[in-house]
VEXDREN-2710 file (C-alpha; in Angstrom, 1 decimal):
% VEXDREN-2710
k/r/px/py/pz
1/UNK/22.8/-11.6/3.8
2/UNK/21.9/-13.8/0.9
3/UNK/24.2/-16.6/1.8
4/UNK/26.7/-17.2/4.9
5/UNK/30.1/-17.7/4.3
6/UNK/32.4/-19.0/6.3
7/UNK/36.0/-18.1/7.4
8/UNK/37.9/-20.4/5.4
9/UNK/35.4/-19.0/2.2
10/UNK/36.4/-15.4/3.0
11/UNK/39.7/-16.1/3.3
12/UNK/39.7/-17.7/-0.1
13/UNK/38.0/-15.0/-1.9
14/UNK/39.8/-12.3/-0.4
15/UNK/43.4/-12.8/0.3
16/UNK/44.6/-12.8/-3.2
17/UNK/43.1/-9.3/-3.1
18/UNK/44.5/-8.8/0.4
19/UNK/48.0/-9.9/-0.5
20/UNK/48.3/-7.5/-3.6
21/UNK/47.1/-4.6/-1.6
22/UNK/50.3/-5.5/0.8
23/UNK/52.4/-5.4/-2.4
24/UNK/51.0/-2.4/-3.5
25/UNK/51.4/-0.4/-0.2
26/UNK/55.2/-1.9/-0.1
27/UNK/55.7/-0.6/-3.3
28/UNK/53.6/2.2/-3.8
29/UNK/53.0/1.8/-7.6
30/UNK/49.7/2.3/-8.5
31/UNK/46.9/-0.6/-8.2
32/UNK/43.5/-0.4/-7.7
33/UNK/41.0/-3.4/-7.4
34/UNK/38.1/-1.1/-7.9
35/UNK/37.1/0.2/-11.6
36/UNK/36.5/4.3/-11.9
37/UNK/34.7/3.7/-15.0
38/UNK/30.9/3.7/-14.7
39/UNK/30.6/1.4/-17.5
40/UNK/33.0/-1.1/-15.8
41/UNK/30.0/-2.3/-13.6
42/UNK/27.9/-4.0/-16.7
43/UNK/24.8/-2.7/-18.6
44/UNK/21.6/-4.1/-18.1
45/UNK/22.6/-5.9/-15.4
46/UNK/21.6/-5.6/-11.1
47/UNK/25.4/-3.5/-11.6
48/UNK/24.7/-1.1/-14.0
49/UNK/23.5/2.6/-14.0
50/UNK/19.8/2.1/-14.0
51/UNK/19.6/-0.7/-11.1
52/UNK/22.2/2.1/-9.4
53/UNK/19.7/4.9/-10.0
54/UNK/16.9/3.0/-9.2
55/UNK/17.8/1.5/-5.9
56/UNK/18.5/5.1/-5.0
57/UNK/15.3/6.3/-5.9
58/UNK/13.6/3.4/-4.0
59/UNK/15.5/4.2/-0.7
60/UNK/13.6/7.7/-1.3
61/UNK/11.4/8.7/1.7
62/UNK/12.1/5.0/3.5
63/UNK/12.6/4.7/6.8
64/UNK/16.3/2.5/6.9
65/UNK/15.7/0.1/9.7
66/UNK/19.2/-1.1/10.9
67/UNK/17.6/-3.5/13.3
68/UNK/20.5/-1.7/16.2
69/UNK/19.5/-2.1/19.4
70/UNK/18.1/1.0/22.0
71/UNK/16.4/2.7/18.7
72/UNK/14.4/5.2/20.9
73/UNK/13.3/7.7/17.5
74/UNK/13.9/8.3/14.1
75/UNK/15.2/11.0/12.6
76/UNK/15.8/12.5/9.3
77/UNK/15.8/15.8/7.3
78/UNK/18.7/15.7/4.9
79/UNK/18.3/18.3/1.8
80/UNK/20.2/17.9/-1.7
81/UNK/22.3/20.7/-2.7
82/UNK/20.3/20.1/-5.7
83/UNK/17.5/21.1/-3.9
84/UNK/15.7/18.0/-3.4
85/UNK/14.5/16.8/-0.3
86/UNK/15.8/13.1/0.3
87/UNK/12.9/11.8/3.0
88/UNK/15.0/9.4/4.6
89/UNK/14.6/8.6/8.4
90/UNK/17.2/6.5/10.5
91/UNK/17.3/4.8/13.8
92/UNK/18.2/7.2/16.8
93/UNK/20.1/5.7/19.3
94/UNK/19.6/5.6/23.0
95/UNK/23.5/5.3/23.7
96/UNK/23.2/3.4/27.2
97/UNK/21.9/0.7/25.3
98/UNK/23.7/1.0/22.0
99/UNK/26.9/1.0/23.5
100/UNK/26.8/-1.7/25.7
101/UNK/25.5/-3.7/23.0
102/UNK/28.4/-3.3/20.8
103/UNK/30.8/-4.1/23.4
104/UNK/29.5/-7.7/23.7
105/UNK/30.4/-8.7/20.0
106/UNK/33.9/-7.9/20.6
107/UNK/35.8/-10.8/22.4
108/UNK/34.8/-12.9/19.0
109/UNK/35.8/-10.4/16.9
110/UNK/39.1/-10.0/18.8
111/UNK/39.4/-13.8/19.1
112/UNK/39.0/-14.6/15.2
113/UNK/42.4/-12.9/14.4
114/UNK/44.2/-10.4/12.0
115/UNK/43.6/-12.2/8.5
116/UNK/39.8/-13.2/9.0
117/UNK/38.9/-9.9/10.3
118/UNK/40.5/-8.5/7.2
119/UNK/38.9/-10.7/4.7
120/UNK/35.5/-10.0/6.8
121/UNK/35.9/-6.3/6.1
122/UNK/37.0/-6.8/2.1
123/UNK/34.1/-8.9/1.5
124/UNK/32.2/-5.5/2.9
125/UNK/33.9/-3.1/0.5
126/UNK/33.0/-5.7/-1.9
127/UNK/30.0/-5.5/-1.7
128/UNK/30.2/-1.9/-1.4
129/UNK/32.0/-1.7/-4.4
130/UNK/28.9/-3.9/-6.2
131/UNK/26.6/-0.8/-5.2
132/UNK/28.9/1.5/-6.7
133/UNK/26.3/3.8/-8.8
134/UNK/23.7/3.4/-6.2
135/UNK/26.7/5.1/-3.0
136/UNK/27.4/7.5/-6.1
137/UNK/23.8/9.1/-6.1
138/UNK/23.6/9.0/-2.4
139/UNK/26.8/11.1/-2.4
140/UNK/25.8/13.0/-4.7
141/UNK/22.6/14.2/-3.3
142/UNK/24.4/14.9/0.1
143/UNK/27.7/16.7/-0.6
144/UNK/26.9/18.5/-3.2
145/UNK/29.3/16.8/-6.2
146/UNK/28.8/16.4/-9.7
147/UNK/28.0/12.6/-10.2
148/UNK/31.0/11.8/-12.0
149/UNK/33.0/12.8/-9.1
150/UNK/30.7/11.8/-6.3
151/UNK/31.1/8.2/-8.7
152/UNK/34.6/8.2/-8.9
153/UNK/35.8/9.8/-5.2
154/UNK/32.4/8.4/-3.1
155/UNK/32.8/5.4/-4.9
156/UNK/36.1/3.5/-6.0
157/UNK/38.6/6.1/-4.5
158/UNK/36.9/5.7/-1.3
159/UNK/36.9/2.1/-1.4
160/UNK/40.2/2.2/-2.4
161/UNK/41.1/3.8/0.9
162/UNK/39.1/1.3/2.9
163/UNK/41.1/-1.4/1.7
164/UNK/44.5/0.1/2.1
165/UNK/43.4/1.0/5.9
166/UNK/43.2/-3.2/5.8
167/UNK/46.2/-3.7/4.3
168/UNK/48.0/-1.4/7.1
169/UNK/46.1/-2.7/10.2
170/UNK/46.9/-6.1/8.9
171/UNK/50.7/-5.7/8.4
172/UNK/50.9/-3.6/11.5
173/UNK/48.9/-6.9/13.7
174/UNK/50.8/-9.6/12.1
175/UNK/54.5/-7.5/12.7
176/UNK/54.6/-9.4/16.1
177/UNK/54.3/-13.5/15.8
178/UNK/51.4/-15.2/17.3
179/UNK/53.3/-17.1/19.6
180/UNK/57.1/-17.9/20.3
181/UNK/59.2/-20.3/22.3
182/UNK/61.4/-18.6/24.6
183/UNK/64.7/-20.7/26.0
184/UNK/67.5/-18.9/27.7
185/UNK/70.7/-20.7/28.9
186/UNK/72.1/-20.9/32.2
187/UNK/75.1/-22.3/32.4
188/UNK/74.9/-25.7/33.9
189/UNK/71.5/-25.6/35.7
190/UNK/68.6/-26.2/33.1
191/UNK/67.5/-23.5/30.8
192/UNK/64.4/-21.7/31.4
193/UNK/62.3/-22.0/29.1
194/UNK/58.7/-20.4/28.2
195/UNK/56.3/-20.5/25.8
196/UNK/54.5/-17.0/24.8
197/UNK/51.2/-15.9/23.1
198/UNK/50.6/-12.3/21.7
199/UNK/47.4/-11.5/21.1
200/UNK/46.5/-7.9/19.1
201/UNK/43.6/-6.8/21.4
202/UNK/41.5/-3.9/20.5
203/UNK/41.3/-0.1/22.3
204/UNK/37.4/-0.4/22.7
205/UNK/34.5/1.5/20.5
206/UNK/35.7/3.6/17.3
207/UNK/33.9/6.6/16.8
208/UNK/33.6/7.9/13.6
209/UNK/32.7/11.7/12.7
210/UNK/31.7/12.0/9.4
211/UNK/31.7/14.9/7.2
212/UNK/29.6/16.8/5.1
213/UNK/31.6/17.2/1.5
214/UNK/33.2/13.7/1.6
215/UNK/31.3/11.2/3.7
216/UNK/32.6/7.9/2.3
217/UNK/36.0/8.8/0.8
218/UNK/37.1/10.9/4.8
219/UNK/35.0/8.1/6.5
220/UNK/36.3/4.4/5.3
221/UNK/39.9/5.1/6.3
222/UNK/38.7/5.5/10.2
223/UNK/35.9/2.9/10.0
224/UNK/37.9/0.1/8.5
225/UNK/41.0/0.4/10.3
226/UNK/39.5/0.7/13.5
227/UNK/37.3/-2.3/12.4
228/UNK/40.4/-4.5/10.8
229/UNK/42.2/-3.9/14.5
230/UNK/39.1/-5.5/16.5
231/UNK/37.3/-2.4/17.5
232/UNK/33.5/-2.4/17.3
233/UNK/32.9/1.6/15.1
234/UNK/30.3/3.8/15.8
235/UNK/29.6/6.1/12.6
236/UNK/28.4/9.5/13.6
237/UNK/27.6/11.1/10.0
238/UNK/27.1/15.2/9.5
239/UNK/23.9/15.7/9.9
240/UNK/23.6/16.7/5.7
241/UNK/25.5/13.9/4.8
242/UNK/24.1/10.9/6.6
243/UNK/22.4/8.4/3.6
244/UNK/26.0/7.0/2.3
245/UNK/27.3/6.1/5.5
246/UNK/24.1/4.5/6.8
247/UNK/23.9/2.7/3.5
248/UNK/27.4/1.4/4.3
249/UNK/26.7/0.7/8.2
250/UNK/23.6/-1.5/6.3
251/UNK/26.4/-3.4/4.5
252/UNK/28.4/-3.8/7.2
253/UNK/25.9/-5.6/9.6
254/UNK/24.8/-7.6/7.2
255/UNK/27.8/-9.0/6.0
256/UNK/29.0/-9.5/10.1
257/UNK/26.1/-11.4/10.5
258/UNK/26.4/-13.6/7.8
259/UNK/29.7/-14.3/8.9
260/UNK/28.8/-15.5/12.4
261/UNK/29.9/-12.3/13.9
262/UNK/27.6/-10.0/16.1
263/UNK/26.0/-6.9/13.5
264/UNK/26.7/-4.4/16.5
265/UNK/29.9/-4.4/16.3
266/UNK/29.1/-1.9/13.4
267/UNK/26.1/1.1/14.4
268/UNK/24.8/4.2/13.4
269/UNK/23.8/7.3/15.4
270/UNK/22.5/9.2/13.4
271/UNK/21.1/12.6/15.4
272/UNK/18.1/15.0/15.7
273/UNK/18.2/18.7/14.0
274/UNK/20.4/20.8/16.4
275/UNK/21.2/17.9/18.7
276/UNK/25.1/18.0/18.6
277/UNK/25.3/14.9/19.7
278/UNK/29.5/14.7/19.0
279/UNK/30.9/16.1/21.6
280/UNK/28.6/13.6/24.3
281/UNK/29.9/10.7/22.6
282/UNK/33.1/12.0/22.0
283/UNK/33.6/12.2/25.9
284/UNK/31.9/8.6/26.4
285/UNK/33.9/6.2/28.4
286/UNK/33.3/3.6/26.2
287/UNK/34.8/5.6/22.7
288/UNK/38.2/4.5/22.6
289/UNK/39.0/5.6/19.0
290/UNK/37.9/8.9/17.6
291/UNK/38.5/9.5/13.6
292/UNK/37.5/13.2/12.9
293/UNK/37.3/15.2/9.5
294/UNK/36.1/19.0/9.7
295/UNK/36.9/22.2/11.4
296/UNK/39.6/22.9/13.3
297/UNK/37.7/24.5/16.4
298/UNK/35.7/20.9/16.3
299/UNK/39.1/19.1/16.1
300/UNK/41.0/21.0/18.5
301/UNK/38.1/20.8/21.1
302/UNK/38.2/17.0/20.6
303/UNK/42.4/16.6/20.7
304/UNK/41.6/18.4/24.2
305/UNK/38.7/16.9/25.6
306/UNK/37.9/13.7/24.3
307/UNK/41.5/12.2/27.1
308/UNK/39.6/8.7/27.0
309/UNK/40.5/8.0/23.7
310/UNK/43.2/8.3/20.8
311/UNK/42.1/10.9/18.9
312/UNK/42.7/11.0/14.4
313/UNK/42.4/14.5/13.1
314/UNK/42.2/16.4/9.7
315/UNK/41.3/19.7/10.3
316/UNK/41.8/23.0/8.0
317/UNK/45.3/24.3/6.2
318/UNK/46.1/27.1/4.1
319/UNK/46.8/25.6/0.8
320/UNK/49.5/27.1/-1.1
321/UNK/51.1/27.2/-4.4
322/UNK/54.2/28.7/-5.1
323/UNK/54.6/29.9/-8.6
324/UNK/58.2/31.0/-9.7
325/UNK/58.6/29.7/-13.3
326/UNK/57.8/27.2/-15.8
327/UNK/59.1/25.7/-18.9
328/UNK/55.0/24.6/-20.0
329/UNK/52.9/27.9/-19.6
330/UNK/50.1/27.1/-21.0
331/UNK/50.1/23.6/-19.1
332/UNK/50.7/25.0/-16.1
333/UNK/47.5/27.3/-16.3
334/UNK/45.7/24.6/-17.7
335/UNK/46.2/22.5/-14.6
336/UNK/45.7/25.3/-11.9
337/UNK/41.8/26.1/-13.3
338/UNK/41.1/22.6/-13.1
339/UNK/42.6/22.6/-9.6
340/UNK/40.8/25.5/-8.3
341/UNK/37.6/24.7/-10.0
342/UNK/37.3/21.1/-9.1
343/UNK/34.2/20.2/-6.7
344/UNK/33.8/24.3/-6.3
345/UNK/36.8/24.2/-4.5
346/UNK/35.2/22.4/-1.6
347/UNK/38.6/20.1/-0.9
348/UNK/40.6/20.2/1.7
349/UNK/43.0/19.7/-0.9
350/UNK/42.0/22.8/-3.0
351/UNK/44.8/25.2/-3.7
352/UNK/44.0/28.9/-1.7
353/UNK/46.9/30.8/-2.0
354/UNK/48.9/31.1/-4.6
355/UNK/52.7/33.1/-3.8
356/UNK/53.5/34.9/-7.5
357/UNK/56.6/37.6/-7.3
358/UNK/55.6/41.4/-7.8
359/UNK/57.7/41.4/-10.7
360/UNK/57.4/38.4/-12.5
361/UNK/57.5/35.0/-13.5
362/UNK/59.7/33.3/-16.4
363/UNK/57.6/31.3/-18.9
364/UNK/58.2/29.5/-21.8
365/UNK/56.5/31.9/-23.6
366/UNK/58.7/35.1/-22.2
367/UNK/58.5/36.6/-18.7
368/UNK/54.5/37.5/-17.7
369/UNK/54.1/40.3/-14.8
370/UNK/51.8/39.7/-11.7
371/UNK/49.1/41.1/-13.4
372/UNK/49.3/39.2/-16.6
373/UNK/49.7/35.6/-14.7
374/UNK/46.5/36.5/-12.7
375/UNK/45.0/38.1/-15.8
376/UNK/46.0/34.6/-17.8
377/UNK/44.5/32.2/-15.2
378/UNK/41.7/34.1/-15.4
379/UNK/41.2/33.4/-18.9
380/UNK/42.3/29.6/-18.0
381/UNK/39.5/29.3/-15.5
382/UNK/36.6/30.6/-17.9
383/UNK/37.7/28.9/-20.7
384/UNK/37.7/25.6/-18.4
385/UNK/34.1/26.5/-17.3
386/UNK/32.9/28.6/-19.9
387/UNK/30.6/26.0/-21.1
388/UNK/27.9/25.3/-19.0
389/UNK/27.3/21.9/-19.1
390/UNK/31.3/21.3/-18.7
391/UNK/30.9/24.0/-15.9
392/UNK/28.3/21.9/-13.7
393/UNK/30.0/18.3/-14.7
394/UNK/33.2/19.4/-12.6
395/UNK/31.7/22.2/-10.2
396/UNK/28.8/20.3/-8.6
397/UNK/26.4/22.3/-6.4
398/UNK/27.7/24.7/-3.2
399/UNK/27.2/22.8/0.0
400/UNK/25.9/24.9/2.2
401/UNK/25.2/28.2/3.0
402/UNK/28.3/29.4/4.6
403/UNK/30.6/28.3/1.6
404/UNK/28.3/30.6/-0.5
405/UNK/28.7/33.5/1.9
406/UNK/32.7/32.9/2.0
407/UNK/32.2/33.3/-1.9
408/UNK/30.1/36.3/-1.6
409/UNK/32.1/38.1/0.8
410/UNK/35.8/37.3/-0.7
411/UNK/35.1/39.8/-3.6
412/UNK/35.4/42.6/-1.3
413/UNK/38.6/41.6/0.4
414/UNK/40.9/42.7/-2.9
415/UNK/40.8/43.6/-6.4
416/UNK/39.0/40.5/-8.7
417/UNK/40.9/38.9/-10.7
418/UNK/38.3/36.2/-11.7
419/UNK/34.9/37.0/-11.0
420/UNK/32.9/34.1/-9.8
421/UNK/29.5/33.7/-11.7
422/UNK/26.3/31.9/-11.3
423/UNK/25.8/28.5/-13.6
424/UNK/22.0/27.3/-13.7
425/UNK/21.5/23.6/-13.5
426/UNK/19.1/22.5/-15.9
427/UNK/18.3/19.5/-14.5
428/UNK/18.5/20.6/-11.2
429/UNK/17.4/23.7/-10.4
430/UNK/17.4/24.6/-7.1
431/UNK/21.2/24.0/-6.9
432/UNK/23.6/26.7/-5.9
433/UNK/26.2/26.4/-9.1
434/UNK/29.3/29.1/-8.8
435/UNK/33.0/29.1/-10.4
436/UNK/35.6/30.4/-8.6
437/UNK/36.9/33.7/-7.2
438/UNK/40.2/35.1/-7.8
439/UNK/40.9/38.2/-5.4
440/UNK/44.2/39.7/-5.9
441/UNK/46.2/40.4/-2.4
442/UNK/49.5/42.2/-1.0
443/UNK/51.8/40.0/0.9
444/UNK/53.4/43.1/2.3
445/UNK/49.9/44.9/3.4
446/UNK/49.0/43.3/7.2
447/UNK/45.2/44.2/6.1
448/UNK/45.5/41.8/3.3
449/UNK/47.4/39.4/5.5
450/UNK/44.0/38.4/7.7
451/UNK/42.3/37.1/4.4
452/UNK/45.2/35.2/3.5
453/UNK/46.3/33.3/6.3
454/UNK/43.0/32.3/7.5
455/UNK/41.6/29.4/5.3
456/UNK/38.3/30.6/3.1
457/UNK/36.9/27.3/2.3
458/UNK/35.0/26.9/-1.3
459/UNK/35.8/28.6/-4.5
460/UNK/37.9/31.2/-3.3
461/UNK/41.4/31.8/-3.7
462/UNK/43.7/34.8/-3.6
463/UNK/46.9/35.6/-5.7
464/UNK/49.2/37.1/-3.4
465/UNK/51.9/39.3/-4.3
466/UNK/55.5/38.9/-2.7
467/UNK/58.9/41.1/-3.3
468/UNK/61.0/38.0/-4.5
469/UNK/61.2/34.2/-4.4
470/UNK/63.1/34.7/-1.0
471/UNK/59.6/36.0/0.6
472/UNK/57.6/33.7/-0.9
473/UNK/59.4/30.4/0.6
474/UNK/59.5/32.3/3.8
475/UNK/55.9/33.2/3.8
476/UNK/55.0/29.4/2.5
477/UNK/57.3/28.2/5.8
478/UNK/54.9/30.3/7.8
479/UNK/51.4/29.4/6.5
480/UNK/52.4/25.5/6.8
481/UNK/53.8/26.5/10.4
482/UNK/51.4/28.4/11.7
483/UNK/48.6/27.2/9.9
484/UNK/49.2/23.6/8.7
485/UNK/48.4/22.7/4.6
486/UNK/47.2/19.7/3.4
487/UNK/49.0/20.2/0.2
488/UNK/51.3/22.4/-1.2
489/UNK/52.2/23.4/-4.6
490/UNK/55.7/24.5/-6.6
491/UNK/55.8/25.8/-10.2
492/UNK/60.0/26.7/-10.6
493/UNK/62.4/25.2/-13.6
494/UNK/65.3/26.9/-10.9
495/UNK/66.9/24.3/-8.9
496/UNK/68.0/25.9/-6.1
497/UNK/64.0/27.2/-5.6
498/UNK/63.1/23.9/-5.8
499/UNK/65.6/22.5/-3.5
500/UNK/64.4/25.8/-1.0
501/UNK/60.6/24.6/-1.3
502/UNK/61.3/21.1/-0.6
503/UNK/63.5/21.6/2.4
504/UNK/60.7/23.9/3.6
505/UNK/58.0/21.0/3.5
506/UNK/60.5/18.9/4.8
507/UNK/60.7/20.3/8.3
508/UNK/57.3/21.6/8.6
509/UNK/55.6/18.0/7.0
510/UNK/54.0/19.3/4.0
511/UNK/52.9/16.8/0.9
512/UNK/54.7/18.5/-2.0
513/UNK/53.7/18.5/-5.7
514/UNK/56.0/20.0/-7.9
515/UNK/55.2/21.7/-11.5
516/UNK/51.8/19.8/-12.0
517/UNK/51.2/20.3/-16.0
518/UNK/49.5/17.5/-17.1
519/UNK/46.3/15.2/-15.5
520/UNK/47.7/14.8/-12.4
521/UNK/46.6/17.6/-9.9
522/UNK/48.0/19.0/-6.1
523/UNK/44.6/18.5/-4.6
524/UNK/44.1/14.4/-5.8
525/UNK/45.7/12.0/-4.2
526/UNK/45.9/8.1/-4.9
527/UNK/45.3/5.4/-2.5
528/UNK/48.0/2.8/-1.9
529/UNK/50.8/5.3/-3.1
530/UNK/50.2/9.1/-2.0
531/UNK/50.0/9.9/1.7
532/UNK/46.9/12.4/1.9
533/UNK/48.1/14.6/4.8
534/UNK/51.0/14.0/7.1
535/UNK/50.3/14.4/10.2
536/UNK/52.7/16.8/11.0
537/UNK/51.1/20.2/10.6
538/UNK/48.5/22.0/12.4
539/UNK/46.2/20.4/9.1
540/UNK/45.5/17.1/10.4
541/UNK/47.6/15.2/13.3
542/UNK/46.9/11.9/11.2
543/UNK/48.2/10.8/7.7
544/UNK/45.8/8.5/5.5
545/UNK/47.2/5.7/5.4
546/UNK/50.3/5.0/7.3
547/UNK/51.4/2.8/9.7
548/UNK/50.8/5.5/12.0
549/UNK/47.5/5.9/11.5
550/UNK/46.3/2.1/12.4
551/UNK/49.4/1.0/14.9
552/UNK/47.5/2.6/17.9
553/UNK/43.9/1.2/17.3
554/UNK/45.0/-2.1/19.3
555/UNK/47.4/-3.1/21.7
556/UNK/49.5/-6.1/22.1
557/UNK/49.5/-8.4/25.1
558/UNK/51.4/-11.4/26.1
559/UNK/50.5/-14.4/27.7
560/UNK/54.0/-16.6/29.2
561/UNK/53.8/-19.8/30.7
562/UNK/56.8/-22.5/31.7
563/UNK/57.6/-24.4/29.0
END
């Protein structure tokens, strides 16, 4: 840390920004202290592109000494989707010393209260924030998205969600008063009278399983509210995806040391090739707090075995949009190729079903059969990507393996609408660049039924085919039911449809957008404003952010004493 600063010093260059978050998530209008703008950071300056690009580059084939405690081996491997090799080794952890370690900075951390343990961690994401375009490369080169995105969403948007995990742990800690004098009357004999202190005291160690398509945007939620609420954090990254969360566990420590507080109260464990290390500290007495993005085998097997700790969820859904009518056509065709194209559909956001009647929609531009919707999106999607250079900017590079093999395997489940294709990369090219799929299903067939009810993650999505609007708000009730949905998706200018498709994600907890024509799109959601899941699906049994989400990570306890 270049310089220390002290509590009162964090406090004053951090709780104007605190205070507006509050405001923010109290109103839910949209705010954001953190520019999306890569020009925003300065030019030729230690903010800019090149310093970004080049402090990258340096960290290259490094090994990133931590300076954690009960490093027994370093380990590395990670491979760019875009095919090159990263070199970087980190610290592996010997855990019956890690741990232990971490444990001791705690009672400090708990003792320094709510509002300086929130300025502690916004002085973090600020300086986070200040290594914007050098985070962007790193998630870039490890999930597999265009840099644009992997600037804005591993960047700014992720930040963004750090800060609003603040913003709720704080409100949730300072709900209950610090202390209170307690006088009850009796009568004629003397009141009793007490004098109480309430202290927000943490769970224990947060453990934070990282994933592999967004490491920093699905990881700050977990790792700062578990942080704000006095909990030492543990990051665990995917294996592929392990450089951006062990440049922000770098940040981290330093900043906690140069605020007087112990750097282990932040570590890394970072794991050997094939050493599934999750599940053994999953299970670890110590792990009192586990925040988990990924599949939902993973998920499930940690909602049933990790009983030590409370355990935060998002799993897998079945994404579906329900297309009836629309008064914009063209707009609404427009804004489902950019939704199923984005990131090559690697979102847990990403639209995968979408519920079009046999028969028909009504359009603006007269009524368009099944086939002619599916026909026209089509023609939306490779007009989106039909440049190539525009194709990579919002495709990125295919993961991994299995996503391609999903891809490659979807064609033969239905009759192709939309072809997927191979892009080259010309600066890059050993990535894996495909557009989308488009298989055409039966909702009436129960052979077409397995494709469609089992989630198919990547750039795959299936236009299903139901008898009548009726069916398809059934068949949407079921999916989110039996399946769970991160998002869900309505085109209709009817209002009784409408009214049917809300009531629907009403009672099974489903985030709704409704007739999406413009820049806004049903797999983005905004910080301080949009709940991203609800927790109430099989999708994810956590919503980022709510009150919910960050009430649990400490508990409250109460010291009395005769007044």
């Amino acid at each position: 840390m270049a310089a220390e600063l002290t509590a009162p010093e964090l406090i004053e260059n951090h709780r104007p920004t605190l205070d507006q978050a509050l405001e923010a998530i109290r109103t839910r209008a949209y705010w954001s202290p953190h520019p999306e703008h890569p020009k925003a950071y300065g030019e030729g300056g230690s903010l800019d592109a090149a310093a970004g690009k080049a402090a990258f580059d340096a960290v290259l084939g490094t090994r990133l000494d931590l300076g954690q405690p009960g490093t027994d081996d370093w380990v590395g491997g990670e491979v760019s989707p875009y095919g090159i090799e990263l070199g970087v080794t980190y610290p592996h952890a010997d855990v019956d010393v890690l741990l232990p370690a971490m444990r001791a900075g705690q009672r400090a951390w708990r003792d320094a209260g709510p509002e300086v343990r929130a300025v502690v961690c916004l002085e973090i994401l600020k300086r986070i924030s200040d290594r914007t375009h050098e985070f962007a490369h790193a998630v870039m080169h490890t999930s597999g998205q265009a840099f644009m995105m992997a600037f804005q969403a591993g960047g700014p948007h992720a930040q963004d969600r750090g800060l609003e995990a603040v913003a709720y742990a704080y409100a949730e800690q300072v709900r209950t008063p610090e202390s209170a004098e307690w006088t009850k009357p009796q009568g004629k004999r003397d009141p009793l009278a007490l004098t109480k202190r309430f202290t927000a005291v943490p769970r224990g160690i947060g453990l934070v399983i990282g994933c592999n398509t967004f490491p920093t945007w699905n990881g700050y939620p977990g790792l700062f509210a578990s942080l704000a609420t006095g909990n030492a954090v543990l990051v665990k990254p995917h294996p592929r995806a392990v450089l951006p969360l062990a440049l922000t566990v770098q940040v981290a420590r330093e900043v906690l040391a140069g605020a007087g507080f112990d750097p282990n109260l932040v570590a890394l464990a970072a794991e050997r090739p094939g050493e599934g290390i999750a599940k053994t500290l999953a299970t670890r007495p110590e792990i009192k707090i586990i925040d988990y993005t990924g599949s939902t085998s993973f998920g499930d097997w940690l909602e049933a075995n990790a009983r030590q700790a409370q355990v935060y969820t998002e799993k897998a859904g079945v994404n579906t949009v329900l297309v009836h009518s629309t008064d914009d056509y063209k707009g609404m065709l427009s804004n489902l190729a950019f939704s199923l194209s984005l990131y090559s559909g690697q979102m847990c956001t990403t639209p995968q079903n979408l519920l079009i009647p046999r028969d028909g929609i009504a359009t603006d531009q007269g009524p368009r059969t099944f086939d002619e919707v599916t026909a026209d999106l089509a023609r939306a999607v490779d007009g989106l990507l039909g440049d190539d250079a525009r194709a990579n900017a919002l495709l990125g590079a295919i993961v991994n393996p299995d996503v391609k093999a999903r891809l490659e395997a979807a064609a033969g489940l239905g009759e192709v609408a939309l072809a997927s294709r191979e892009v080259t990369n010309p600066e890059f090219p050993g990535a894996v660049v495909r557009t989308p799929v488009v298989v055409k299903l039966d909702g009436a067939k129960p052979d077409d039924e397995a494709a469609y009810m089992s989630e198919c993650f990547g750039p795959v999505s299936f236009a299903v085919a139901v008898d009548s609007v009726t069916d398809a708000v059934e068949l949407l009730r079921r999916t989110v039911r039996e399946k769970g949905a991160m998002t869900v998706g309505a085109y209709t200018t009817d209002a009784e449809t409408e009214r049917a498709v809300e009531e629907v994600c009403l009672e099974e907890a489903a985030q709704l957008s409704l007739n999406l024509t413009g820049g806004v799109y049903v797999n983005q959601t905004a910080a301080f404003s949009d709940f991203h899941g609800s927790g109430g699906n099989p999708a994810a049994n956590a919503a980022l952010t709510d009150g919910a989400f960050v009430a649990n990570r400490f508990r409250v306890v109460e010291v009395r004493r005769e007044a």
